[in-house]
N, C-alpha and C positions, 0 to 999 in steps of 0.2 A: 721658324722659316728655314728653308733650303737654303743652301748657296754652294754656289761652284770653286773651284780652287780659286781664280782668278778674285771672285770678292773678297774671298778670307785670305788670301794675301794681302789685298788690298786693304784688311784691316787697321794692323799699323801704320799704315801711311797716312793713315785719316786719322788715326787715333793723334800722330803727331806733327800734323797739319792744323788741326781745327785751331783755329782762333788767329791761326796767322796771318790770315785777309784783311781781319780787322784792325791789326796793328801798327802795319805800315814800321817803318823805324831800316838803318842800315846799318850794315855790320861794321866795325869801328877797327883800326890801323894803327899800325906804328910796329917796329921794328925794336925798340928800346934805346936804351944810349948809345950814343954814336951811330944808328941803325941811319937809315934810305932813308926810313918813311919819315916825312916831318910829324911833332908828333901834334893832335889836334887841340885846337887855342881853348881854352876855360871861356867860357861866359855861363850867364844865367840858362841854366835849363840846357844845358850842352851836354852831361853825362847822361841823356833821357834816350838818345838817339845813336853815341858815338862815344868814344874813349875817351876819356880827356886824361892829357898827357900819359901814352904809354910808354912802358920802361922795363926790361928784365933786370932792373938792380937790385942787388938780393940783399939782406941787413938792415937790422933797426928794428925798431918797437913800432909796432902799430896801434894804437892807444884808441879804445872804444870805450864811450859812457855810456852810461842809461839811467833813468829814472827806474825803469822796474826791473825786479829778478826776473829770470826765463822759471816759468811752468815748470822745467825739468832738461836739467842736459842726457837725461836718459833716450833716444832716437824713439825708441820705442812710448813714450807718453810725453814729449814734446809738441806742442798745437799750435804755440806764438811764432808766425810767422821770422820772425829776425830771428828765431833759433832755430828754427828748418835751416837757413842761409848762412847761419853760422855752422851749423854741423857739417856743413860742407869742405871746415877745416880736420874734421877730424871721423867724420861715415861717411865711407864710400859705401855704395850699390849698385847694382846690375844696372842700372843706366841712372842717367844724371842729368842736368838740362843744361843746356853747351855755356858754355862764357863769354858770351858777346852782348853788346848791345842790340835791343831793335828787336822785330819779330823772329830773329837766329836765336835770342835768348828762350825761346820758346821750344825749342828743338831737344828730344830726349837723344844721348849718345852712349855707346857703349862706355862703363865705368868699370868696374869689376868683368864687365861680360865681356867674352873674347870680337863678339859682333851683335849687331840685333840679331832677336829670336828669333828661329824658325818655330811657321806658325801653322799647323796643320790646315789641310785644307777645310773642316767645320768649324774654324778661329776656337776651337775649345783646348789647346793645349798648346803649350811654350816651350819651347827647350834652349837652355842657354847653353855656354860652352864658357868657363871662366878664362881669363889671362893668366900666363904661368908666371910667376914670381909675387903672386901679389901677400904680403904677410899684413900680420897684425903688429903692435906696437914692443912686445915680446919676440917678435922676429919669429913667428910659427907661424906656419902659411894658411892663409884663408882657404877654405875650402866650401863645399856647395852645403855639407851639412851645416855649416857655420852661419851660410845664410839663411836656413833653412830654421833651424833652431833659433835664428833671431825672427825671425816672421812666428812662430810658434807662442813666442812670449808675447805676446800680444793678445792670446787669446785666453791669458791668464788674467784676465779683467778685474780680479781680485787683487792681484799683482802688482801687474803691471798696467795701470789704468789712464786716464788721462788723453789718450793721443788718438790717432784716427782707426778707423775700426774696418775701414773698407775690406781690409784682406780679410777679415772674418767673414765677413758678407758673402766674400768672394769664393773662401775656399773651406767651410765649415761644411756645406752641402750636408746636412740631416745628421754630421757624425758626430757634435755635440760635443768636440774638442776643447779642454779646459787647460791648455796647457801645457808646458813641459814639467811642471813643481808635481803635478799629480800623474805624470804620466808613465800607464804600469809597460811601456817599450821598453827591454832594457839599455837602449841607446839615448832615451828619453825623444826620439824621433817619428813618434805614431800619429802627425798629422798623414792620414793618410792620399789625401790630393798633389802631397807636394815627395816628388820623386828623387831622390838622389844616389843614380846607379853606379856612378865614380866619383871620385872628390875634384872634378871637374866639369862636371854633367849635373844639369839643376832642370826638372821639368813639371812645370804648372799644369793641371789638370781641370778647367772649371767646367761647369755642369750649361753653359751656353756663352755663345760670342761675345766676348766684352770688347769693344775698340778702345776703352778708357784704362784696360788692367797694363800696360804698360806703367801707366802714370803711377799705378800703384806703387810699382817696382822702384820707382825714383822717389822715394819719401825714406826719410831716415827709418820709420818701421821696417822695412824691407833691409836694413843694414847687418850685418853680420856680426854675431856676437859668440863670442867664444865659449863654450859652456862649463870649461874648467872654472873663469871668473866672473862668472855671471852671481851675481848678488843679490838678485829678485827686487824686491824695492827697494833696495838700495844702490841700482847699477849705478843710476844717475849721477851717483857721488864720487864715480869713478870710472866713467865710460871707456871703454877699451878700444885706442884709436886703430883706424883701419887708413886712416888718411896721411896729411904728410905733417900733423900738428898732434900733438898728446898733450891730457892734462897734465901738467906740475901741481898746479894748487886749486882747490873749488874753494873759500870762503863765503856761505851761501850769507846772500845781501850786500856781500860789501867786495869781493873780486873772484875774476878769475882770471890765469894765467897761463896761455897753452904756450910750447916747445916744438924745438922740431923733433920729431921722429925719425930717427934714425932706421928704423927698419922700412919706410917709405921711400920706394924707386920711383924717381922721377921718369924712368921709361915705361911704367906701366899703366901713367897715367894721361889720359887725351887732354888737359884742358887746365890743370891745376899747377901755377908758377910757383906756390909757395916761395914769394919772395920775404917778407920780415923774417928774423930771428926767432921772434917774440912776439904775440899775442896779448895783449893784456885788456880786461876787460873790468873797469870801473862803475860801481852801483850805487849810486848814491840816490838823498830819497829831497835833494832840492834841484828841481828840473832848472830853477833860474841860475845858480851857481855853474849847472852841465853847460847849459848855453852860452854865458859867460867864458867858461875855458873855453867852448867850443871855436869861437868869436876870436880871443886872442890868441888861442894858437893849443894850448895845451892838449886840447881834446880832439883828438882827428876826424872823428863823425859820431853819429848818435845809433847806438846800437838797436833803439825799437823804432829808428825811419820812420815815425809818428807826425815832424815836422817840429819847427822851434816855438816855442810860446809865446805870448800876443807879442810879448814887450820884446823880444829878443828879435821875432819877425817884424815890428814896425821899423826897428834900426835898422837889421838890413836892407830892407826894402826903400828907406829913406836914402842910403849908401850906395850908389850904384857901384864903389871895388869890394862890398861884401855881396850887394847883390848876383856879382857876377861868379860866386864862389857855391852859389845855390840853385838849387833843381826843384823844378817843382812839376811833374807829368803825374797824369791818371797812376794812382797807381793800385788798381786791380779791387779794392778795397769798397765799400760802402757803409758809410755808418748809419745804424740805424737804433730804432727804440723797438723790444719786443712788446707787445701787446697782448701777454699772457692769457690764451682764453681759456684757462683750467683754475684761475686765479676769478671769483666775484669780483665785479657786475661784469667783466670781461666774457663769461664764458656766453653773456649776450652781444650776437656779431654787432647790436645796433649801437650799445656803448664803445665798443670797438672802435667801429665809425665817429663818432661823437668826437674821439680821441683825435682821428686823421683832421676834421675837418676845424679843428677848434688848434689844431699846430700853427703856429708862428714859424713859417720854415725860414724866412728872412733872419727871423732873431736866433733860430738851429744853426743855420751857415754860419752868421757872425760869433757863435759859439763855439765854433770850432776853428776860427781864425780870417773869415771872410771867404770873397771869393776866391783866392790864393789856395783855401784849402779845399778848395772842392764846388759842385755845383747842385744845386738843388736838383733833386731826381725821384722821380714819382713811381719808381717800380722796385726790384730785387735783383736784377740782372744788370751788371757794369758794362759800362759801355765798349772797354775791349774783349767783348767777350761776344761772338756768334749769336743768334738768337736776342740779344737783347734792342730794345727800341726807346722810343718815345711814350711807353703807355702810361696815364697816369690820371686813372679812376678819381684821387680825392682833388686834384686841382693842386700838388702839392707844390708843381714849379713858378706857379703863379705869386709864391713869396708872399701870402698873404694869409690868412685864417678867413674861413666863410664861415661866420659865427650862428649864421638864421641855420644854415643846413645842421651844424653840431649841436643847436638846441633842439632841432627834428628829432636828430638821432637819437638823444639822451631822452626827448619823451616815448619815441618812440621801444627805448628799453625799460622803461618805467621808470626812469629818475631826472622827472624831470625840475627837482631842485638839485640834481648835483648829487656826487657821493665822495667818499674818501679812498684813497689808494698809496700804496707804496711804490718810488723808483727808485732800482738798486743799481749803485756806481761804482767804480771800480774808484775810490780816492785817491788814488794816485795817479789819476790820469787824470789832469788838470781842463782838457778838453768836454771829455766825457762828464764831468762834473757839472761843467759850464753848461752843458747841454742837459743836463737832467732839470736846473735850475731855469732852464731856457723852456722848459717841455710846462713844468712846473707856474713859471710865471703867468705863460698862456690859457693853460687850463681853467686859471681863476676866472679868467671871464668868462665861464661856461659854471660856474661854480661847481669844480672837482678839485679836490683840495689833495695836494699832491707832496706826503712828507718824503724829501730824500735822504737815503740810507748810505752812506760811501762804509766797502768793504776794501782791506786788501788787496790788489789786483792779482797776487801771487795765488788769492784762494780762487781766483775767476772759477775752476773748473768744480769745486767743493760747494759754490754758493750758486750764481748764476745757471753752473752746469749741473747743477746736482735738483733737480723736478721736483723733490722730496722734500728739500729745503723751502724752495724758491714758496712753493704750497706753503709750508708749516709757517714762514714768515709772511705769506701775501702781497707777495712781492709784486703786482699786478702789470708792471712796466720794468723792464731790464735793456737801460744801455749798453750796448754793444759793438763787435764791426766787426766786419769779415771781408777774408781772403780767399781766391779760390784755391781749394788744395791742389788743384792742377786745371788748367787751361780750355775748358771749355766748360758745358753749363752745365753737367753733373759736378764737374770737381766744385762749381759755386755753390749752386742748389742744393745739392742732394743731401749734403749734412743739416742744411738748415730746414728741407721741406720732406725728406720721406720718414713716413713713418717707421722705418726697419731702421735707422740709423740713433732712435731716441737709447739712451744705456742712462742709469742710473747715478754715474759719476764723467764728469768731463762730456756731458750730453753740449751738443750743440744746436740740434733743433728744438733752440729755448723756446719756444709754440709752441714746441711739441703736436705740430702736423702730421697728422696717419689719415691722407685720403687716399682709400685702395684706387683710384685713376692716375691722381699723381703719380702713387711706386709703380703701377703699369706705365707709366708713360717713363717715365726715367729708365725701365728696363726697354721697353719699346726704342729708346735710343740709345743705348746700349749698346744693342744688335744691329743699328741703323750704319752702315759703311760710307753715305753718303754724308756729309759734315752738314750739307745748307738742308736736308732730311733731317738729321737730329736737330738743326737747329730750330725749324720750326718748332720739333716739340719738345724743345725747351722755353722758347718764346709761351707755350701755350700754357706750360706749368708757370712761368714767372706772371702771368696776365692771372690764373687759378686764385694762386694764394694771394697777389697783391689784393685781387677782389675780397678777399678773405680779412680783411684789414688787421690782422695780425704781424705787421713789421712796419714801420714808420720809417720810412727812409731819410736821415739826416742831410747825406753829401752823397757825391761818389768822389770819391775821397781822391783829393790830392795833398802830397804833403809837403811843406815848403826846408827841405834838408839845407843844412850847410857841410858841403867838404873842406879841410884845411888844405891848402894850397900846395903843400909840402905833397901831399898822397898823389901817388900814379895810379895808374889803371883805374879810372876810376868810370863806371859806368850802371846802369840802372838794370837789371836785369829783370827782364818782363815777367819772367816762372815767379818770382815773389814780391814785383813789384818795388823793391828797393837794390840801391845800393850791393853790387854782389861783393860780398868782405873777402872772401876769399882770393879774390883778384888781386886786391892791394899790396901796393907797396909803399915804401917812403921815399923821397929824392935824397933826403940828408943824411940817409945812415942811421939817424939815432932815433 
């Protein structure tokens, strides 16, 4: 399609607008110690909408647990949502989503870039303009090919694998770019789309209008990496910060420990206080032990924002002065069961069906912590997100299983005594278990007999994500949950529903969906400048594949966090749906 200056200006505006209708939320206050502003009171679900207690006091340890390791501190093959949010201590990029509570957390801002991009008048190319002073943790200045060669590594998928792939989609256009490790430039800079005619000047070249490729620009792959110490798969052992926190120490499984950065100016940053000293991040593999410190103090919050486990959440919720230390809003997430149709008897849609309508989604929700964690939901598209509704083909909100209909189905596949299947779970995620178990129980009374598998959660992206496996083991059902990679219904959908997104390792359209309407319609709104335009036809892809019964929707996830009472700035930030770490600080110093 044509368009005149005025819409392809008007691209980025929508690109980062969309979803903020649906959000609702205010932007949150305080001035710090001794400031004006009084600073806002704690209670339940108070950091969801507003700051609770802000403060520019600088010092102390900020103490973060988890039950599971991050995927990778590499920016470039990082996909777990609380490590996108953590790299925010340590990669910057050419915009970044602001630090507020409410639907402002939703807003892309200049990071690295001296201002948003100018956008030519056919929205097909970018040009940024860097901030002067901005270095790396080596105190050598960031520069455009620096971001440039970090977007490159990315396309080294042998490499550097694991993380979101969109920028290859985006800027690979027919020239079959493998990377910088084989690349005969001798600069090692021969992606040819991406321009860099000063060490201050960055410009994006794509082949039609994207209103969504800003969002690109804000994910840790778009981060800057230095190509003196660039280590190929091994960066992640030692990421090169650009932010105002460096690694000291990785001990994979069991901690990490970031520093301040001395080559980080605080003037060339919009949004980031770096108040703690110290960073420290604890991994342990007993979630009840983390809840525990978390509870009496030792533990400041939970670093994968998943929520507390039964027992830890029945206390507080019994306690109204811990309840009042805990948030529990939408947060962007939907858990669900894949329903493999490349996997027997699956790759018939009618046992597919058989599956939806024989779910116990009452006993799914209570599996994942009750209503507290979420609400039963009959589609693929969350509710803060444009384009999504009420639609819901199998009757899933109904909290019941319709057992006449899932016998239809299963004779109608030809089994109708029932077959055998595998569900694969992450074992360490104590929810997701319960829920495989919950999936599992149900199904006997449809006679499908249902052995579950718990895997590592760290392999997610090697078992789950890897099509090759999932196959070779039969794995016919894979628990899972997802995030949008950015704020409206491509950054939800598009990894889980087009076909051009399926790759071989760290795959996330576990269906593995290639319907040529769908990737037309995702590109159809793409180019659509109009947000409530795209949003129909993303509505139209999420009504598609739900009919498709290839995704069993769990919840749309709510998760019930505790903060310690000691931490400032403490607020929900909508781009990832938890807690933004980076914000924090401690009252007490230590």
């Amino acid at each position: 399609m044509t368009r005149n200056r005025t819409l392809a200006a008007a691209a980025l505006v929508a690109s980062l607008a969309l979803t903020t209708a649906a959000c609702g939320g205010s932007k949150g206050g305080g001035t710090g110690d001794g400031g004006a502003t009084k600073a806002a009171s704690a209670g339940f679900n108070a950091a969801a909408e507003k700051v609770v207690n802000p403060s520019d006091k600088k010092g102390g340890t900020l103490n973060l647990w988890t039950s599971t390791d991050a995927d990778s501190w590499d920016p470039g093959r990082a996909y777990y949502a609380s490590v996108w949010n953590f790299e925010r201590f340590y990669a910057r990029t050419l915009l970044a989503f602001d630090a507020k509570p409410g639907k402002d957390g939703l807003k892309l801002v200049p990071d690295l870039a001296a201002d948003q991009p100018t956008i030519a008048a056919d929205g097909k190319t970018y040009t940024f303009k860097l901030k002067p002073g901005v270095k790396f943790e080596d105190g050598s200045a960031i520069t455009s090919k620096d971001i440039k060669y970090g977007i490159e590594r990315i396309f080294a998928q042998d490499v550097v694998s694991g993380g979101p792939t969109y920028l290859i989609n985006s800027l690979d256009q027919g020239q079959n770019y493998k990377g910088p490790y084989t690349d005969t430039d001798p600069n090692k800079l021969g992606l040819k789309t991406v321009e860099t005619p000063d060490d201050s000047t960055i410009v994006f070249h794509l082949d039609k209008a994207d209103s969504s490729f800003p969002y690109l620009l804000a994910m840790g792959s778009a981060s800057p990496v230095p190509q003196k110490l660039d280590t190929g798969s091994k960066y992640g052992d030692h990421p090169v910060s650009s932010g105002p926190y460096k690694f000291k120490t990785i001990d994979p499984g069991k901690s990490v420990e970031l520093v301040r950065n001395e080559s980080w100016d605080a003037a060339t940053d919009p949004f980031r206080k770096a108040l703690p000293d110290t960073v420290k991040l604890t991994i342990t593999t007993n979630a009840d032990d983390m809840d525990a410190r978390l509870l009496e103090g030792s533990a400041d919050i939970d670093f994968s924002q998943t929520g507390l486990s039964q027992a830890a959440q029945v206390k507080v919720l019994q306690d109204p002065a811990l309840k009042a230390n805990t948030d529990d809003p939408y947060n962007g997430f939907i858990r669900y069961i894949t329903v493999v149709p490349k996997v027997a008897p699956f790759d018939n849609e009618h046992c597919r069906k058989a599956v939806m309508y024989a779910a116990d989604t009452t006993a799914l929700q209570t599996a994942r912590g009750g209503s507290v964690a979420g609400s039963t939901y009959g589609s693929m598209l969350p509710p803060n997100i444009l384009g999504s509704d009420d639609y819901d083909p199998f009757g899933l909100t109904k909290g019941k299983p319709d057992l006449a209909k899932a016998k239809e189905e299963l004779a109608a596949c030809g089994k109708p005594d029932g077959f055998k299947t595998t569900i694969a779970v992450r074992g360490n995620k104590e929810k997701e278990v319960n829920s495989a178990v919950a999936l599992q129980t149900a199904l006997k009374a449809i006679n499908v007999d249902v052995t579950v598998d718990q895997y590592d959660g760290k392999l997610l992206a090697s078992v789950a994500g890897a099509p090759d496996v999932v196959h070779s083991k039969n794995y016919g059902l894979l628990v899972v949950g997802w995030g949008a990679d950015y704020p409206n219904g491509a950054g939800y959908m598009q990894p889980l529903m087009d076909g051009r997104f399926i790759v071989k390792n760290g795959n996330s359209n576990y269906a593995e969906t290639d319907d040529p309407e769908v990737n037309a319609w995702f590109d159809q709104a793409a180019a659509e400048t109009d947000p409530a335009k795209a949003a129909e036809l993303y509505k139209k892809i999420n009504h598609k594949v739900t009919d498709s019964a290839v995704y069993l929707p769990i919840v749309a996830d709510k998760a019930l966090n505790y903060r310690n009472p000691r931490l400032t700035n403490v607020f929900v930030n909508q781009a990832f749906g938890e807690v933004d770490f980076q914000a924090l600080g401690v009252s007490d110093g230590k």
